[in-house]
TIFI-471108 format. One line per field, with one value per residue (C-alpha): z, y, x; residue in three letters; residue number from 1. Coordinates in pm, 1 decimal. Layout:
<nodes>
up c(Z	...)
north c(Y	...)
east c(X	...)
resn c(Ala	...)
resi c(NUM	...)
</nodes>
This chain:
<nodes>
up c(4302.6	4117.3	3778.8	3435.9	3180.7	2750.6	2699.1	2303.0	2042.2	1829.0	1532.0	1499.8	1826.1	2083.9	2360.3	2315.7	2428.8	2818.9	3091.9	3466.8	3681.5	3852.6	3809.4	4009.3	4307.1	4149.4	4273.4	4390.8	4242.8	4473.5	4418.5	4352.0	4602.9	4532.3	4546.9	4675.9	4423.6	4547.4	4197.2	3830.0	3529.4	3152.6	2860.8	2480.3	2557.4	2702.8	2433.4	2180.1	2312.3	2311.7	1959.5	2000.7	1911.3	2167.8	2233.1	2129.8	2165.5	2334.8	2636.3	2689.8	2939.4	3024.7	3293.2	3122.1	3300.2	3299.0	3621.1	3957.4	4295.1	4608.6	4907.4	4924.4	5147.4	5426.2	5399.3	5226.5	4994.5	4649.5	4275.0	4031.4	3725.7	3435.1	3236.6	3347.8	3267.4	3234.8	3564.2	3422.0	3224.3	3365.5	3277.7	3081.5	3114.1	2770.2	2612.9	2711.6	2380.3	2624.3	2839.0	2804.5	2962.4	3260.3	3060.6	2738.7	2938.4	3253.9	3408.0	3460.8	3699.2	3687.5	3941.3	4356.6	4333.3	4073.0	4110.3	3989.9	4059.1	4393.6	4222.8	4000.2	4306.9	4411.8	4704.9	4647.2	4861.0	5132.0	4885.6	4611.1	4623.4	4511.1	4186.5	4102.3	4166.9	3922.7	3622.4	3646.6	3526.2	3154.2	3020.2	3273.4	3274.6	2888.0	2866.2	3165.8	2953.6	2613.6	2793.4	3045.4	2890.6	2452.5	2387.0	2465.1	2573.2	2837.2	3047.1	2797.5	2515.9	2320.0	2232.0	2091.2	2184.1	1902.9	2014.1	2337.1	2525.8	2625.5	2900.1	2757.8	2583.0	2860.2	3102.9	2855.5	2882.4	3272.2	3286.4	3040.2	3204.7	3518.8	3356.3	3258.6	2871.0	2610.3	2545.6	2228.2	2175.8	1894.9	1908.6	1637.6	1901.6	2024.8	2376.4	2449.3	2321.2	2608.7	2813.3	2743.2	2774.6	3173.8	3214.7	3115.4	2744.5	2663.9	2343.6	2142.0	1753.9	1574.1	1386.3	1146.9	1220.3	1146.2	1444.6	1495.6	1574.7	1516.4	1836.9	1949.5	1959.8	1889.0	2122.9	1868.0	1999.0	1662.0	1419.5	1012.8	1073.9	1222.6	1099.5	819.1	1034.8	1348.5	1087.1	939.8	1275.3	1413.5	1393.1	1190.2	1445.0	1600.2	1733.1	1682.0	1989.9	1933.7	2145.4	1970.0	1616.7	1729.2	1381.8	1160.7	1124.1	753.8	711.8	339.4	330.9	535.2	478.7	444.6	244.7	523.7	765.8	624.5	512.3	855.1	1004.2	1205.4	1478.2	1473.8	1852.4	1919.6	2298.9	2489.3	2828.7	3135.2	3355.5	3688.2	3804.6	3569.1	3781.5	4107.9	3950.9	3818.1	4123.2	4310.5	4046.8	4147.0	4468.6	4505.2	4226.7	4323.4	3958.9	3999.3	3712.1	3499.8	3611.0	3351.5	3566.0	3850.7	3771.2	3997.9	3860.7	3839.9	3566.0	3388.1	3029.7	3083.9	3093.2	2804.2	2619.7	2689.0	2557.8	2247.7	2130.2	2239.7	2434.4	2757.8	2849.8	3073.4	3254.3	3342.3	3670.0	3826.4	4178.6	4387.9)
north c(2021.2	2282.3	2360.2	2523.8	2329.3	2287.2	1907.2	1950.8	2182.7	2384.1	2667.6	2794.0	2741.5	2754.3	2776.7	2435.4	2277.3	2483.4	2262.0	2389.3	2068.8	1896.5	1771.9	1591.5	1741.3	1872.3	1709.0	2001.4	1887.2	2010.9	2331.5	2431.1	2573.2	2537.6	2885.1	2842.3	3051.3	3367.5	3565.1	3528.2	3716.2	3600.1	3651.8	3674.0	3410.4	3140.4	3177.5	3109.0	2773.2	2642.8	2663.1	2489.0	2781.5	2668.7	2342.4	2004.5	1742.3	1520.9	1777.1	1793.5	1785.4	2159.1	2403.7	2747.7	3068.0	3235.2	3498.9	3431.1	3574.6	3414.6	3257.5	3041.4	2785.5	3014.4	3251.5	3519.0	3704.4	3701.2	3736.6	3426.2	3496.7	3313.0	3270.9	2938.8	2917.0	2627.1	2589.0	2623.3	2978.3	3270.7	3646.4	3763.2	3492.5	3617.7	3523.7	3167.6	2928.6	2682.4	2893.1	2816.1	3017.9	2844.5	2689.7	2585.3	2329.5	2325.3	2344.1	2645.8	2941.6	2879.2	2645.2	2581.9	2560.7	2611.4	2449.4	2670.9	2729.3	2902.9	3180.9	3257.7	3409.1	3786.0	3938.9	4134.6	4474.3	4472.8	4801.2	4576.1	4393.0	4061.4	4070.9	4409.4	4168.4	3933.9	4154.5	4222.2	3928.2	3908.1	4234.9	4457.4	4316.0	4303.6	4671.8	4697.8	4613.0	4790.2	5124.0	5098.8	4835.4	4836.4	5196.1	5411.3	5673.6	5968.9	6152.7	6395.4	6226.1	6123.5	5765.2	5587.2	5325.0	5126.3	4966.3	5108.2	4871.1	4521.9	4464.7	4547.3	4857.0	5005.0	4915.7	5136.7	5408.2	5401.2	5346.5	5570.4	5859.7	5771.5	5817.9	6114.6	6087.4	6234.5	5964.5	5960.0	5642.4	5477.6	5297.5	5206.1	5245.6	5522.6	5395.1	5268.7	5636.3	5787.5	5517.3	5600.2	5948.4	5870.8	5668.0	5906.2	5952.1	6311.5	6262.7	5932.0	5898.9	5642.8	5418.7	5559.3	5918.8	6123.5	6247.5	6645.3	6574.8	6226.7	6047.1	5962.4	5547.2	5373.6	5098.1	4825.4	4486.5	4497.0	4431.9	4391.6	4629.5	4940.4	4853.7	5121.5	5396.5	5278.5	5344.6	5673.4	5788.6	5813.2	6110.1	5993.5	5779.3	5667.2	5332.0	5110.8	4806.2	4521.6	4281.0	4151.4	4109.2	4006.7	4130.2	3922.6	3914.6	4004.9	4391.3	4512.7	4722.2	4680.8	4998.4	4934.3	5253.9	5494.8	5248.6	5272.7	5624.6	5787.3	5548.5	5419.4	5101.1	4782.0	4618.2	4309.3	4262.5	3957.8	3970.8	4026.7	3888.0	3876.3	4132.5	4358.2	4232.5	4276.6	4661.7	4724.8	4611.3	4863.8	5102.1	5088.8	5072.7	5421.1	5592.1	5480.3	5327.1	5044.1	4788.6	4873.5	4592.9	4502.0	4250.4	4032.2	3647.2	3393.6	3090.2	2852.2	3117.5	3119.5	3066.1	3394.4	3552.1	3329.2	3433.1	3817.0	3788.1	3633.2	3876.0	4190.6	4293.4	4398.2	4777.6	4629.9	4285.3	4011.0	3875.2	3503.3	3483.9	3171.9)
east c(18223.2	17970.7	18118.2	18031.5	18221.7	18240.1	18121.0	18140.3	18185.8	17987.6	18061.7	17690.3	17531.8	17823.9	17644.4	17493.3	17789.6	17753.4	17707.6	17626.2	17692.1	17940.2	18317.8	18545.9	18715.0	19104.1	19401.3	19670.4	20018.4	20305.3	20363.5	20029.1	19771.2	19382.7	19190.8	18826.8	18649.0	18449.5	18376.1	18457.8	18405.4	18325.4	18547.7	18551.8	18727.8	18509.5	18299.7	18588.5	18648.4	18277.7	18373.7	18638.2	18899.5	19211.5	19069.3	19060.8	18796.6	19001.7	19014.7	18697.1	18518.6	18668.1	18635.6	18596.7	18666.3	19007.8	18954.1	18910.6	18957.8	18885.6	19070.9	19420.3	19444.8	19579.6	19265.4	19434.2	19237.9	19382.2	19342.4	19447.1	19702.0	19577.4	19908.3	19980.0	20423.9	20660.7	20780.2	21168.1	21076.8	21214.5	21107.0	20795.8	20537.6	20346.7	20698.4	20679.9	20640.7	20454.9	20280.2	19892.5	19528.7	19354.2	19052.2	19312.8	19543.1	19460.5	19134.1	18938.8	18763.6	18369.8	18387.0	18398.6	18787.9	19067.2	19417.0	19699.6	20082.3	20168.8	20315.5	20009.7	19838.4	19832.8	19721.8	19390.4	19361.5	19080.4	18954.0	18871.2	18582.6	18576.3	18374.5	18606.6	18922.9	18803.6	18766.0	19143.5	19369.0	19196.6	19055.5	19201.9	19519.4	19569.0	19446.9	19734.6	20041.4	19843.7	19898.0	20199.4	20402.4	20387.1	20246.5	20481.2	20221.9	20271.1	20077.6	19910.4	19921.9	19608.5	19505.1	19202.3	18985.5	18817.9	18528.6	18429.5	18188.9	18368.0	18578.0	18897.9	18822.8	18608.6	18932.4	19126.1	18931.5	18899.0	19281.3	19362.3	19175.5	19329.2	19649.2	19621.8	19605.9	19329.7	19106.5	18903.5	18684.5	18462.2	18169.6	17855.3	17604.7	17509.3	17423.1	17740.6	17918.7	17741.9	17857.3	18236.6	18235.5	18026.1	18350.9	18630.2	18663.6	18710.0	18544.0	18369.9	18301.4	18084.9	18283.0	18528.6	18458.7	18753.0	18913.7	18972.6	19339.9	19572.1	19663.3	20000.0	19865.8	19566.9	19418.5	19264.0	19077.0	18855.0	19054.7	18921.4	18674.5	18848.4	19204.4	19235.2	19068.0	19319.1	19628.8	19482.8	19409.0	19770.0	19991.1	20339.7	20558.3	20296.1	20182.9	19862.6	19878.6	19690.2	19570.1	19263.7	19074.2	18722.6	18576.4	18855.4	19238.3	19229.6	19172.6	19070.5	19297.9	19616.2	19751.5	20133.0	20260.2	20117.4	20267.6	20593.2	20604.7	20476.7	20709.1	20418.2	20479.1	20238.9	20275.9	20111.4	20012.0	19899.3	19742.5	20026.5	20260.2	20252.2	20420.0	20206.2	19872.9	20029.6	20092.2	19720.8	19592.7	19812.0	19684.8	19388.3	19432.2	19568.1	19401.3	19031.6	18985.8	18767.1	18603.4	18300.8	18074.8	17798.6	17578.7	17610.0	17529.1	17505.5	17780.0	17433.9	17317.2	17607.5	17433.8	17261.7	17602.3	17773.7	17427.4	17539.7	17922.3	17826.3	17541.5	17784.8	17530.6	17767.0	17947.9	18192.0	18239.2	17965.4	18096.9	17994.3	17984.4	17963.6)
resn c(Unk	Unk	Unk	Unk	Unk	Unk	Unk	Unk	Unk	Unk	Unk	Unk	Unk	Unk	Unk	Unk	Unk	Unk	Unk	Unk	Unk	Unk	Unk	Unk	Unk	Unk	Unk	Unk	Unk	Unk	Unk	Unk	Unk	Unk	Unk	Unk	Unk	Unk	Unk	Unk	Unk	Unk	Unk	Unk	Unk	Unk	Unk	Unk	Unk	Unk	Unk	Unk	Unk	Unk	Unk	Unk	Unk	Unk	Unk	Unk	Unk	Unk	Unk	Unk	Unk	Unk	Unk	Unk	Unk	Unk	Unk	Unk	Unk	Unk	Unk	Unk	Unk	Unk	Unk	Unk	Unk	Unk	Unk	Unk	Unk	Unk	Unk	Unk	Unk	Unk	Unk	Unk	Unk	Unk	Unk	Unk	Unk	Unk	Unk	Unk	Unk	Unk	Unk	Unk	Unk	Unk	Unk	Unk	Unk	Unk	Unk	Unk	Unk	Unk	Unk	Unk	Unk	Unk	Unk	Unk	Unk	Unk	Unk	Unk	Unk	Unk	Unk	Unk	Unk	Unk	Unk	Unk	Unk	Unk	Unk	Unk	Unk	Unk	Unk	Unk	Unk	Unk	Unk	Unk	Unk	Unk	Unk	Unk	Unk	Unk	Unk	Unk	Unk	Unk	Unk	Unk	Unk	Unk	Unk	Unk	Unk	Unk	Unk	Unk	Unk	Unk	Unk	Unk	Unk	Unk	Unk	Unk	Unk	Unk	Unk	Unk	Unk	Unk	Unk	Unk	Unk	Unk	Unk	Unk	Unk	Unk	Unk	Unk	Unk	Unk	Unk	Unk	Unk	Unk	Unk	Unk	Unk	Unk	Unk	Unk	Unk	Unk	Unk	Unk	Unk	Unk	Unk	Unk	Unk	Unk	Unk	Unk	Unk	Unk	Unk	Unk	Unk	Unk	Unk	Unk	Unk	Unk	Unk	Unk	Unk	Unk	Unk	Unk	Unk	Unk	Unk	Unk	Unk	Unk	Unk	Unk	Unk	Unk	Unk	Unk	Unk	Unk	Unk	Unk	Unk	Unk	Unk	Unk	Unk	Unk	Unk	Unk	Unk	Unk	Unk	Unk	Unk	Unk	Unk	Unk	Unk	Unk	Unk	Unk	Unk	Unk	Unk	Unk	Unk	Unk	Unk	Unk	Unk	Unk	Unk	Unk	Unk	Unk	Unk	Unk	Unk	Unk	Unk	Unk	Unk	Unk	Unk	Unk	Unk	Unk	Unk	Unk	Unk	Unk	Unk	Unk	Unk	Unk	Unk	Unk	Unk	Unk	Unk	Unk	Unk	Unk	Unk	Unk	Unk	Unk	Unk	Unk	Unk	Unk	Unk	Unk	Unk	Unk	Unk	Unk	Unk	Unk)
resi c(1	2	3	4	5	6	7	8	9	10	11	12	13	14	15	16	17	18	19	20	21	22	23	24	25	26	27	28	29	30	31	32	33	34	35	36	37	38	39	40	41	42	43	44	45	46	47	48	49	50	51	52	53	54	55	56	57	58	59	60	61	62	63	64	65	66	67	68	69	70	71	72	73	74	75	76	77	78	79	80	81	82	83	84	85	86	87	88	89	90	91	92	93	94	95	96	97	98	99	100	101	102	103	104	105	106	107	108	109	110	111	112	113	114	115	116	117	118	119	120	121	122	123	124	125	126	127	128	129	130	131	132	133	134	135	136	137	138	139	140	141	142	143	144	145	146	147	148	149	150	151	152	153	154	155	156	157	158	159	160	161	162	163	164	165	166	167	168	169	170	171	172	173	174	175	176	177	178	179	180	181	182	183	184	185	186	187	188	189	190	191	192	193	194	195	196	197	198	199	200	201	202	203	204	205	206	207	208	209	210	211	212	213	214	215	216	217	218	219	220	221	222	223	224	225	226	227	228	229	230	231	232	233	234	235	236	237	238	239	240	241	242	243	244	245	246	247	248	249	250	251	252	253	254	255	256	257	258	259	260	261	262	263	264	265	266	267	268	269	270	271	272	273	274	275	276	277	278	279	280	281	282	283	284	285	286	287	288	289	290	291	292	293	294	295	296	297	298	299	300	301	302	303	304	305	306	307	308	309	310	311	312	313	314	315	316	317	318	319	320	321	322)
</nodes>
């Protein structure tokens, strides 16, 4: 079958290690139901493990992808849940010590078909296309549980978005609008500030700005960079919820007095469980909130995409359709 697969690793040149080609048919273990693969959409992700971040030589050759929708083997249009579970763990998938990404232990989206547990499939409303669906159970779905499940926010409070421009952060925005909570966003470029306030921030910043008011949380995917600003941006009890450090885990300046004395909460947050995605996709399917699509790539120009991700030059999500 067509496929777009790491065959080796590299630090510097990542994408060097991309092949579009072709790989074995998958064998569908009982229990597990084969989706034929209609759209998928590129993650930091995918470009982490052509370095080899999550991956080990001896896996290789790998699938990458993480997101798919497409068809079960009944017909039924659905979306695929990328949190691949023990089969004996029970509750919050993201708690599970063994619970792995498709693409990481098992193989991945960018291809004809992917082979994943029966329960890892959702049914995707006729109102969602199927390049929309398969933004959702990566970016949209981490940006999901950031907002509804570890923040703590309510409608009218105010939160900010570090970073606006990549999938996740431009699904905060859109969601948080949606919401109904005051959305302030940050970005260097000036482009991509215009960008976010098009898409439902009631105000954007360049980087570090200081804001006319301190929010009730701050939404951070950056990390080193914007860590110090994130903390002195919050009003006291307030709550910073990470979910990625794309510019470095080790901030400068980690800021633990004014964590401590303004009684401030650090929540980590990774991705979503199921029962989260079958919620966002109900979310959108009654508030009208649909993806920010970037481009639209066929899967056979997948490098063009990969190329995209890694230079940052994206507002939104590159999708692969087949």
């Amino acid at each position: 079958m067509f496929a777009v697969y790491a065959e080796s690793f590299s630090t510097d040149d990542p994408l060097s290690g991309l092949v579009v080609g072709e790989r074995p048919d998958p064998e569908v273990p009982d229990g597990w139901t084969a989706v034929t693969v209609k759209a998928s959409s590129l993650n930091h992700h995918d470009v982490w493990s052509l370095r080899g971040v999550g991956l080990r030589s001896e896996q290789l050759p790998m699938i990458l992808g993480c997101d798919a929708a497409g068809y079960d083997e009944d017909g039924n249009e659905v979306v695929v849940h990328a949190v691949i579970s023990d089969p004996s763990w029970t509750g919050d998938e993201t708690h599970d010590p063994k619970r792995s990404l498709l693409s990481e232990r098992y193989q991945g989206t960018f291809a004809d078909t992917v082979v994943v547990p029966r329960r890892n499939v959702v049914p995707k409303p006729a109102g969602l296309s199927f390049a929309e669906a398969a933004c959702l159970p990566t970016a949209w779905l981490t940006a999901y549980r950031m907002l509804f499940t570890q923040s703590g926010l309510k409608p009218g409070d105010s939160m900010l978005v570090q970073g606006a421009g990549g999938g996740v952060s431009t699904a905060l925005i859109m969601l948080g609008r949606a919401a109904g909570f005051r959305v302030f966003a940050t970005s260097r470029d000036e482009a991509k500030r215009a960008r976010a306030l098009e898409i439902g921030a009631h105000e954007v910043f360049e980087s570090g700005a200081r804001l006319p008011a301190r929010v009730d949380a701050v939404m951070e995917t950056v990390g080193a960079a914007t860590w110090s600003h994130s903390v002195k941006s919050l009003k006291p009890g307030g709550t910073i919820v990470i979910a990625g450090a794309t510019s470095g885990n080790n901030p400068s300046q980690a800021e633990l007095t004014r964590i401590f004395f303004l009684q401030l909460r650090v929540q980590g947050s990774t991705m979503g469980t199921r029962t989260e995605l079958a919620q966002l996709v109900e979310f959108l399917n009654v508030t009208g909130t649909r993806p920010l699509i970037d481009r639209v790539i066929p899967m056979s120009d997948a490098a063009e995409g990969f190329a995209a991700v890694a230079s940052g030059d994206v507002f939104g999500k590159i999708v692969l359709t087949r």
